[in-house]
C-alpha positions in Angstrom: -12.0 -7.1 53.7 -13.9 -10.1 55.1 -11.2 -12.5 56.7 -10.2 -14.2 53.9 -6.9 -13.3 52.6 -4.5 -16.0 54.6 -4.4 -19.5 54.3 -4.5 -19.7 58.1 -7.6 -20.1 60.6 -8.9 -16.4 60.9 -12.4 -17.6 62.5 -15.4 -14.4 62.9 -14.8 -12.2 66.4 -16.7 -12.0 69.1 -17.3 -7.8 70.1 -14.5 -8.5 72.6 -11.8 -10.1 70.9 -12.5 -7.3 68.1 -12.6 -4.8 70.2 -9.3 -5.2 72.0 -7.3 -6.1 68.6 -9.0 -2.8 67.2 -7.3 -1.3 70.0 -4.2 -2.4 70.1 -3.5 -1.7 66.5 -4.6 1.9 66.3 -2.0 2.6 68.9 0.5 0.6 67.1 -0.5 2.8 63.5 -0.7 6.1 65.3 3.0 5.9 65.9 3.7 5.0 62.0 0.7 7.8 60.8 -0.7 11.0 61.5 -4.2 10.2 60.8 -6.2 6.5 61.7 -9.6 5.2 62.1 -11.4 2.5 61.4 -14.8 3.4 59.5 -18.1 3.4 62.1 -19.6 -0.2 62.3 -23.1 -0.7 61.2 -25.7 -1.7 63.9 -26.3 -5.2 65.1 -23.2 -6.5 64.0 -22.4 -9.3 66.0 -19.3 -11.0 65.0 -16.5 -9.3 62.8 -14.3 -10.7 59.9 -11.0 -8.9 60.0 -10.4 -5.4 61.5 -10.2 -2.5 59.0 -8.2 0.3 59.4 -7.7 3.8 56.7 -4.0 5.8 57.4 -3.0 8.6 56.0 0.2 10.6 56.2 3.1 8.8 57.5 5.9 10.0 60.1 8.7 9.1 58.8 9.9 8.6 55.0 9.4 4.6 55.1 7.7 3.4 51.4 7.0 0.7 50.5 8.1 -3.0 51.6 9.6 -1.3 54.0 7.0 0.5 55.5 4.6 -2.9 55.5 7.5 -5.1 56.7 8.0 -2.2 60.0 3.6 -2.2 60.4 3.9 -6.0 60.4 6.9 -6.7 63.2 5.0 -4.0 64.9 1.8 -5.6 65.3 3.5 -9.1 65.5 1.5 -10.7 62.2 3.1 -13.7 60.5 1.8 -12.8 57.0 1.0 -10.0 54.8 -0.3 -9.8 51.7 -1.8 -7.8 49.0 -1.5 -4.3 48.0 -4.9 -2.3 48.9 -5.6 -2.8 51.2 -2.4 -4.5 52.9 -3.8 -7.5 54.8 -1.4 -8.7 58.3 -2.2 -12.0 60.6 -1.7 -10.9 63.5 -2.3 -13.8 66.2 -5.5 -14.3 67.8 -5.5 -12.7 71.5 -4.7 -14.8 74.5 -7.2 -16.1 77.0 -8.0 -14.7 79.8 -5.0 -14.1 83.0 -2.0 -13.2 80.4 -1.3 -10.2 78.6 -1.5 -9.3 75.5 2.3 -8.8 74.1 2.8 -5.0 73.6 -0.1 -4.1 76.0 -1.1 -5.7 78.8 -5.1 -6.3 77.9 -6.6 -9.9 78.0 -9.5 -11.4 76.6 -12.4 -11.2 79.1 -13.3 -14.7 80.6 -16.6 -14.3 79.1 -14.4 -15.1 75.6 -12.6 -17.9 76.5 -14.9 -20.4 75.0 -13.9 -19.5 71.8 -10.3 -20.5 71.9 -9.2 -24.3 71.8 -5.9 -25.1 74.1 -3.0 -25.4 71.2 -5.0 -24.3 68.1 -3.6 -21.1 66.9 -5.9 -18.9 65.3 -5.2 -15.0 63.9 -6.5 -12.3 63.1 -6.8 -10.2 59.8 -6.0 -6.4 59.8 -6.3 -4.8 56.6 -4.9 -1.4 56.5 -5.7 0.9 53.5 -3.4 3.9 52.9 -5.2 6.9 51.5 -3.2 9.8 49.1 -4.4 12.5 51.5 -6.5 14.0 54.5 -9.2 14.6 52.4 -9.5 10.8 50.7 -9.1 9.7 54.3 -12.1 11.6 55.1 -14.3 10.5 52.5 -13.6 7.0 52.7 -14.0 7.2 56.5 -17.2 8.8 55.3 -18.2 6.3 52.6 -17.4 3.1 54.8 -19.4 4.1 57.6 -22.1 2.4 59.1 -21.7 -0.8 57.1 -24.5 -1.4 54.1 -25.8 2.2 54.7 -25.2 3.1 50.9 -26.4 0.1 49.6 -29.3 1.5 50.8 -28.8 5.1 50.4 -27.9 4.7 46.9 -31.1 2.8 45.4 -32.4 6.1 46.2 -30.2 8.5 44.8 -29.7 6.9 42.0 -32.9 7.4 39.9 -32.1 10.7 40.3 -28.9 10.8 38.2 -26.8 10.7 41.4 -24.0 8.2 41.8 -21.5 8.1 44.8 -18.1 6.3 45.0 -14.8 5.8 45.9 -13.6 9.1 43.9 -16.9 11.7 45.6 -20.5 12.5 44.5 -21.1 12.3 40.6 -24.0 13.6 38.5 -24.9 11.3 35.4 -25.4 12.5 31.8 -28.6 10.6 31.0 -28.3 10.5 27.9 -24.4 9.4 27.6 -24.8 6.6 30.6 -25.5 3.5 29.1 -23.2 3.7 26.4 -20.0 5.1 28.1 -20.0 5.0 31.7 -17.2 6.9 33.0 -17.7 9.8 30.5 -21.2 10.5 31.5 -20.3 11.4 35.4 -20.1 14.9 36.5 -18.0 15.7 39.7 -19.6 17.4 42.3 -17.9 17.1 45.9 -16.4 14.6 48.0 -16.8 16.8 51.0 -19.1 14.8 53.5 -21.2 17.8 54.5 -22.3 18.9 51.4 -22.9 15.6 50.3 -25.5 15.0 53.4 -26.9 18.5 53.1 -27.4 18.0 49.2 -29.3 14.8 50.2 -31.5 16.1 53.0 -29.4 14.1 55.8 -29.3 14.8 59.4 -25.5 15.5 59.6 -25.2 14.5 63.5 -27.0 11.6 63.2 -24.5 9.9 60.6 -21.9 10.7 62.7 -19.3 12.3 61.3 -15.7 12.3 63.1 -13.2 14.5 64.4 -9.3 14.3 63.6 -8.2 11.2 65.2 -11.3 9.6 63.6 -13.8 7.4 66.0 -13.1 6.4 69.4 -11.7 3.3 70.5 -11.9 3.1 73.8 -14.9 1.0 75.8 -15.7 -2.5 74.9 -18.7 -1.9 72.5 -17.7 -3.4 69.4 -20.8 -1.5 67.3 -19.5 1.9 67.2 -22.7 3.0 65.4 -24.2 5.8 65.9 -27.6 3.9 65.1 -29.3 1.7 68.3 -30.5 -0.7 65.8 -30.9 -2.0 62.1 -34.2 -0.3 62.3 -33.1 3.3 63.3 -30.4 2.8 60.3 -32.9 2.2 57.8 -35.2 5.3 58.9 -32.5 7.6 58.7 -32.3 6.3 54.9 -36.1 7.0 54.6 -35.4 10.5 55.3 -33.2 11.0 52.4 -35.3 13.7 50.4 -34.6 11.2 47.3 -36.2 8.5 48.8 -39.8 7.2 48.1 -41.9 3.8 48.2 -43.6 2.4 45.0 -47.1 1.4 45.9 -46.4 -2.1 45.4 -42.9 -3.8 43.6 -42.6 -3.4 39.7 -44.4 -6.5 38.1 -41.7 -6.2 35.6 -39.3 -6.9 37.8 -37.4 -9.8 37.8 -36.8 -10.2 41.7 -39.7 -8.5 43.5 -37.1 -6.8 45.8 -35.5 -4.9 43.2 -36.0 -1.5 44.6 -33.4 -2.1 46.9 -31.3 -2.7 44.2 -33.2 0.5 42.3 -36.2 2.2 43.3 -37.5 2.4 39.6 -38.3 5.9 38.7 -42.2 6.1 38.0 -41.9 8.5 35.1 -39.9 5.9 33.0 -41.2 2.5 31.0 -38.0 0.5 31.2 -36.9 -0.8 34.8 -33.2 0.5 35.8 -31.2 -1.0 38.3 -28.4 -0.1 40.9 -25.2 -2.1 42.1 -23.8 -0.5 45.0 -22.1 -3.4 47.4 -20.6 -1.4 49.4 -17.5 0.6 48.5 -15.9 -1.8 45.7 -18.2 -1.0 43.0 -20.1 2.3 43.6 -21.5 3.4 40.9 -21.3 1.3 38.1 -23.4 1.5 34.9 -26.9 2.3 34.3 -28.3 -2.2 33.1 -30.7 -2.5 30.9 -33.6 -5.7 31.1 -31.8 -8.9 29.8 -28.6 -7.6 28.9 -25.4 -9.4 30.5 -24.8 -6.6 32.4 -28.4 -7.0 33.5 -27.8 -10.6 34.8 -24.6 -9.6 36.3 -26.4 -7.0 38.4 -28.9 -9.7 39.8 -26.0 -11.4 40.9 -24.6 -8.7 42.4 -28.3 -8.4 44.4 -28.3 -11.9 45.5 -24.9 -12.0 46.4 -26.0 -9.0 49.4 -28.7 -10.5 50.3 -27.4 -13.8 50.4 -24.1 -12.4 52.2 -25.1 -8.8 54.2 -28.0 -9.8 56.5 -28.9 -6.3 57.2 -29.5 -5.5 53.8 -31.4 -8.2 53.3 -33.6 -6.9 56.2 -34.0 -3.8 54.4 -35.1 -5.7 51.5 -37.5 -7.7 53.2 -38.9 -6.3 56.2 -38.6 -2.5 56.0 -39.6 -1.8 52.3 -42.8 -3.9 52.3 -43.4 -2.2 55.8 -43.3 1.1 54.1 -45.1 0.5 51.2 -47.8 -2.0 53.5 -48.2 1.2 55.5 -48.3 4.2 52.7 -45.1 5.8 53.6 -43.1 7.8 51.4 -45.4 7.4 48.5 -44.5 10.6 46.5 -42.0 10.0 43.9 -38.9 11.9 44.0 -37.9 15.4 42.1 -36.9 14.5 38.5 -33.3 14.1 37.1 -33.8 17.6 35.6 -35.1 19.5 39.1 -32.0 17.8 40.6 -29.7 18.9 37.7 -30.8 22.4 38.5 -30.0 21.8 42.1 -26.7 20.5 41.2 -25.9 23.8 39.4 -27.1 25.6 41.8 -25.3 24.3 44.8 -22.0 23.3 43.5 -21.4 25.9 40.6 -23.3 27.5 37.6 -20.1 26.1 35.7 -21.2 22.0 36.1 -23.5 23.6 33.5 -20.8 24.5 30.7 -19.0 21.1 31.5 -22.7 19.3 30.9 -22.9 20.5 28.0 -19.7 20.5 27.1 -19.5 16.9 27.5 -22.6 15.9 25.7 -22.2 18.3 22.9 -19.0 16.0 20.9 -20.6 12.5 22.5 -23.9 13.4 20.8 -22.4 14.3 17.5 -20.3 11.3 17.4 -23.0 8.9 18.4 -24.8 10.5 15.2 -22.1 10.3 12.9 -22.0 6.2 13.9 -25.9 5.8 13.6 -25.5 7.6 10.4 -24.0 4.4 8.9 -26.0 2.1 10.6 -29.2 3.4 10.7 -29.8 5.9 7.6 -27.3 5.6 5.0 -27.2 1.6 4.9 -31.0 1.3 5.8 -32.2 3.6 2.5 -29.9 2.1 -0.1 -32.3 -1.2 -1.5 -30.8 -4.5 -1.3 -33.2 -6.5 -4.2 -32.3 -6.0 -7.6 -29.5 -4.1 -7.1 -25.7 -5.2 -8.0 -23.8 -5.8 -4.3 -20.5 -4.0 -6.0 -22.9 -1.1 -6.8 -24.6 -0.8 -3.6 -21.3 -1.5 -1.2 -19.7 1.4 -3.6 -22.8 3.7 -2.9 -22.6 3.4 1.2 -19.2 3.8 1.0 -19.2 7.5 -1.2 -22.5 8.4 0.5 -21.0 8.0 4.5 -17.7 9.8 2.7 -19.2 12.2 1.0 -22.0 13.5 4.2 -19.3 13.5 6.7 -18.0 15.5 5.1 -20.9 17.6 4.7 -20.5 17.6 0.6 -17.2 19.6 0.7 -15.5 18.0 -2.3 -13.9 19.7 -5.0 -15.6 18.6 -8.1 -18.5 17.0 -6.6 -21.5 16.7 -8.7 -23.7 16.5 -5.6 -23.2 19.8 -3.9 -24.5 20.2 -0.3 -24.0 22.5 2.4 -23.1 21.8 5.8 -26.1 23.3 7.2 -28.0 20.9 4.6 -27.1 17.8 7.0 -26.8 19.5 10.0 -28.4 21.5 12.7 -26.7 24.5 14.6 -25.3 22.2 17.0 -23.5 20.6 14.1 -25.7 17.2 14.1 -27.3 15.2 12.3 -30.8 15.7 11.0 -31.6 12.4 9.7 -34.6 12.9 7.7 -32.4 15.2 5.9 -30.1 12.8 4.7 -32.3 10.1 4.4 -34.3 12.2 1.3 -30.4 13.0 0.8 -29.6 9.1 0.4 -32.6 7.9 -1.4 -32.6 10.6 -3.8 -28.7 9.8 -4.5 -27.6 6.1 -4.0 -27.6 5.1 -7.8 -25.3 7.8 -9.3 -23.1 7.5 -5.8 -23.3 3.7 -6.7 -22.5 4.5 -10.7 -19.6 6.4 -9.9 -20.8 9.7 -10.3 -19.3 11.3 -7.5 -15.8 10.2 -6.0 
């Protein structure tokens, strides 16, 4: 997306010249596929990149190179390239008084201005194909309205919410900033529920019918929002979203709650990096970390790139919080984990746990090492052969909860652990301290 994928001018449309490309190709991809739309444009857009088009199942059994080379004599484009989505130049419109080859629309004269006699200029169509109706319905969903989940998912977020490309995810808080993709908890990727769940006024977001939106007309907007203003209320009436008083003062750009609306009940500042749809819901960064200063990059990147967003930032945020709206913080991560069960199945509560239970004991067994075992064996005055020997036996020997035929040190697997099978650590630190020199003598094998 964006206009960029051809070495070949591909200059920023005016509404009309976007409009009546748009146009032209949806009749051109109908013929090829059963379902196409191009995702509702956010408000106040002015000028347009490329055209962006999602397809989903195809009329005839063309794959492949095939299929692309067909879409692309179709359409007329001189180039295609890349794989998802599959970008086409197709050339720039005509001016005004000749058709358009395969149609018979022109450019208004109102457009003319922006063609050169001789230059030729194109245009980039990116078409996506999606595996099925239903991932053509939630990215038509997900795309819509432009930055709208940038926005909408600084508020979800602190919650333990993440949306992407794949649906909407709970987090497991405590397995999130060590292994991303393990801590997310699938809960729909059905549109409705997702706004319902959220407190969202369905109609007002728009949602589509079968042939996805409606091409016809010359406004290029095709928002359901009037304005950049109208978009960001209907954000602010996300149940999940709320206004700190005034912006962290541990925060390292003081517009940071677009980027994630800290939650009040915790000390350390979290952050969110949702551009768009190419990297919802990444990890949980920490303060200082390199994924930390790759986040803030992300952040200036929008608001250096996404004027609306930046908007949001800087105009409707401080206006809310100038004005004492929204000032109650949202339902904690464990109210909304409750809701989650409740709405989406009692059984997201077995797979919670489920999925914490191993990670929990594994993390334990690791900090075991690290933080007990080699932390209570001294360093002064002891031999380094006797006290590398020691750790070694001890971490054998209490993973394997004393078991050992012929041990000397007998212990019990309930000795080291608790009924969920992990670690107590003062346990095996008295365990350890009281142990490390016959471990270290050899006493135990």
């Amino acid at each position: 997306m964006g206009g960029k994928a051809f070495p070949l001018p591909t200059p920023r449309m005016p509404p009309d010249v976007y409009q009546l490309v748009k146009r032209r190709c949806h009749a051109i991809l109908k013929q090829h596929f059963r379902l196409v739309g191009t995702p509702i444009e956010g408000p106040e857009k002015e000028d347009f990149g490329d055209v962006d088009f999602l397809v989903t199942g195809p009329r005839a059994q063309l794959v492949g190179s095939i299929l692309f080379h067909t879409l692309g004599q179709a359409m007329g484009a001189v180039s295609c390239v890349g794989s998802v989505p599959k970008s086409f130049a197709v050339p720039w419109p005509v001016v005004t008084g000749t058709p358009v080859p395969g149609d018979g629309d022109v450019v208004p004269g109102s457009q003319a201005q922006h063609l050169q006699a001789g230059e030729a200029r194109f245009v980039q169509v990116d078409v996506s194909i999606c595996a099925d109706d239903a991932a053509w319905e939630w990215e038509m969903f997900l795309l819509a309205h432009g930055d709208l989940w940038s926005m909408l998912g600084s508020s979800i977020k602190p919650a333990g919410l993440t949306i992407n490309d794949k649906g909407l995810w709970l987090r497991i808080e405590e397995m999130e900033a060590l292994d991303r993709r393990k801590s997310l908890i699938f809960l729909t990727r059905v549109p409705q529920r997702v706004l319902e769940f959220l407190g969202l006024d369905e109609g007002a977001y728009g949602l589509f019918g079968a042939d996805g939106p409606s091409v016809d007309g010359e406004d290029a907007r095709d928002s359901t929002f009037t304005s950049a203003w109208q978009m960001f209320e209907y954000v602010a009436s996300c149940r999940l979203f709320w206004t700190a008083p005034s912006p962290s003062p541990s925060s390292k750009i003081d517009s940071e709650q677009a980027v994630e609306q800290t939650d009040p009940s915790k000390a350390t500042p979290r952050h969110d990096d949702l551009p768009l749809h190419q990297s919802l819901g990444r990890d949980d960064r920490m303060e200082n970390s390199p994924r930390a200063l790759k986040n803030d990059h992300d952040h200036r990147r929008r608001m250096a790139q996404r004027p609306v967003f930046r908007r949001y930032v800087d105009e409707f945020l401080p206006h809310c919080r100038a004005s004492g709206r929204y000032p109650t913080s949202q339902p904690s991560r464990e109210k909304i984990k409750e809701e989650a069960y409740t709405t989406f199945g009692d059984a997201l509560r077995v797979e919670y746990d489920d999925r914490l239970r191993p990670w929990r004991r594994n993390q334990q067994n690791n900090a075991i090492w690290r933080a007990v075992i080699e932390t209570h064996v001294p360093v002064e005055g002891v031999d380094p052969r006797v006290r590398a020997r020691a750790i070694k036996r001890l971490k054998r020997f209490i993973e394997d909860r004393g078991r050992r035929d012929g041990e000397r040190f007998v212990a019990t697997e309930a000795a080291f652990t608790d009924r969920e099978g992990v670690y107590v650590t003062d346990v095996v630190a008295r365990f350890v301290a009281g142990n490390w020199d016959k471990m270290g003598q050899g006493a135990a094998r």
